[in-house]
N, C-alpha and C positions, 0 to 999 in steps of 0.2 A: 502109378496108374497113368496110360498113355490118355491122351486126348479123345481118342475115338471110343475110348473103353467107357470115360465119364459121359459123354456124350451120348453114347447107347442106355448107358443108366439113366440120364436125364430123360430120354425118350420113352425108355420105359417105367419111370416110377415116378414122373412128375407130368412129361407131358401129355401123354394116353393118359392115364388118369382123371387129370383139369379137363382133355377134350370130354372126357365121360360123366363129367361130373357137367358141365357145362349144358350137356344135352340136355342132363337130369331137368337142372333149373328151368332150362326153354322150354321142356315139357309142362313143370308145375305152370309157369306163366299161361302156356298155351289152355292148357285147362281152368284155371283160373278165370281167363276171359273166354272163357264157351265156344272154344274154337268152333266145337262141331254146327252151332248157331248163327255164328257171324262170320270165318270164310273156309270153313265147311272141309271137304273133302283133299280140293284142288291143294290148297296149302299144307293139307295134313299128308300129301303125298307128294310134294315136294320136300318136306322134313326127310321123309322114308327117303328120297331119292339123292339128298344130299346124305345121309349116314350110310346109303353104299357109295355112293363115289369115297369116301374116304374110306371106307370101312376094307374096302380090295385093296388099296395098295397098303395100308395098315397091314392088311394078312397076307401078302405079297411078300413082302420087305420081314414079316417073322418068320416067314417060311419057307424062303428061298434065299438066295446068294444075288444081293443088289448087282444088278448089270445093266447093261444100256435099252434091255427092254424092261426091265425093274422100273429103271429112270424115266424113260418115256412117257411108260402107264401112271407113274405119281404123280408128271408135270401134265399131263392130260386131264385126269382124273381131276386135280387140282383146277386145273382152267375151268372144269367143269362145273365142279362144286361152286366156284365162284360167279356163275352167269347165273346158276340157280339160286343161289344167295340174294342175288340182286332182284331177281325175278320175285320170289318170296319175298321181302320185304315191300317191294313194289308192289304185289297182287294185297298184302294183307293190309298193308298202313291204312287206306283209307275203308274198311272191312272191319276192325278190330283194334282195340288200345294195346299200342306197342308199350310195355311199362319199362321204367327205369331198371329193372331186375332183368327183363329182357332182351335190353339192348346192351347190359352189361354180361348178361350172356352169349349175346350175337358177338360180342368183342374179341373173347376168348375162341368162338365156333368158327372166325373166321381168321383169326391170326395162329392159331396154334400151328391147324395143318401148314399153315405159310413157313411156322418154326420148324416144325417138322420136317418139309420139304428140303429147306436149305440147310439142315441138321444131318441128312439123306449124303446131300452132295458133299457134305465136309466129308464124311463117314468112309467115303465110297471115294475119292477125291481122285484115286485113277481113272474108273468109270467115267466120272461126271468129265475131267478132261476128252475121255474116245469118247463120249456125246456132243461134245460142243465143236472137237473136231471130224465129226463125220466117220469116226474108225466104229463103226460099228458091225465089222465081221467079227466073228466068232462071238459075239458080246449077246446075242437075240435068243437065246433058251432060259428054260428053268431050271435051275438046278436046287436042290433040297440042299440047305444049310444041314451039317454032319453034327454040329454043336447047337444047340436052341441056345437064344438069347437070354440074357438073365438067368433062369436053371430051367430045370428039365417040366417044372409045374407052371413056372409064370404063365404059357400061351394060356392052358386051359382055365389057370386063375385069371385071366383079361379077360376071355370071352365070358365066362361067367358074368365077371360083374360088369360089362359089357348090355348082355343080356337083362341082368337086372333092372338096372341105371338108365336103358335105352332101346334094344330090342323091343323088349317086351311091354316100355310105356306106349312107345311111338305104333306100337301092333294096336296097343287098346287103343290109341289116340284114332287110328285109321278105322276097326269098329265104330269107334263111336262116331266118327264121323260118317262113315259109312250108314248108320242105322238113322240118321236124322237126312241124310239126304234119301235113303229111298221112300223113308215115312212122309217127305216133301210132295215125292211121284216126280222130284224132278229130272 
């Protein structure tokens, strides 16, 4: 098994995974301390806001053929994720008790995608060269991967548990928040 083949593995059965499992945890914490009570909405939709910036080039990179605008969108996205990161912990610390289970969840939420990213450019390692030197003609389309990752069920077994794990806490986290800040009138 070549380097890039384990590596795809790793990405798919260990590191999506931990990031999914990671949200999980941030979630229960989040609820735990009554998010929707102490910083309310604003932070429950920076959560939502960081799990699409990862969550696109996640579905990007399973569903297309990594190329220099693959790479762009991840290294973006990722810049992204991480200003919001900072802003989130900024807006909430003094708002809410950041617990030991949460910052050891923030850990994983914010290094994984970084392992991810630089797991991207080993992977793709022609690519990631025509990005850093500017060849980026013909490299700027989509192209639909012929062969899906892992096998032909993994995508829809991610987004599932996906779904489970995160979608659909962080959907009731935004309700609930939602429902105490219009009952405020604020």
């Amino acid at each position: 098994m070549d380097t890039s083949t384990l590596l795809v593995s790793a990405m798919l059965y260990v590191f999506l995974p931990l990031w999914g499992i990671a949200g999980f945890v941030d979630w229960c914490c989040h609820r735990a301390t009554k998010i929707e009570i102490t910083s309310g909405i604003k932070e429950s939709l920076m959560h939502s806001l960081m799990g699409i910036q990862m969550g696109l080039p996640i579905l990007l990179c399973l569903l297309f053929k990594v190329n220099v605008l693959i790479l762009l969108i991840c290294i973006f996205t990722w810049v992204c994720h991480e200003i919001v990161a900072h802003c989130d912990v900024r807006y909430a610390a003094p708002r809410r008790v950041i617990s030991i289970w949460e910052m050891h969840a923030h850990t994983y939420l914010g290094s994984l995608p970084f392992y991810m990213l630089i797991s991207i450019f080993m992977i793709n390692w022609d690519q990631f060269l025509l990005l850093i030197t500017f060849n980026w003609a013909d490299n700027m389309s989509l192209a639909l991967i012929e062969v899906p990752h892992g096998s032909s069920s993994y995508l829809p077994i991610y987004i599932a548990f996906m779904c489970i794990l995160c979608v659909f806490p962080y959907i009731e986290e935004n309700l609930r928040c939602l429902k105490v800040f219009y009952k405020k009138g604020i």
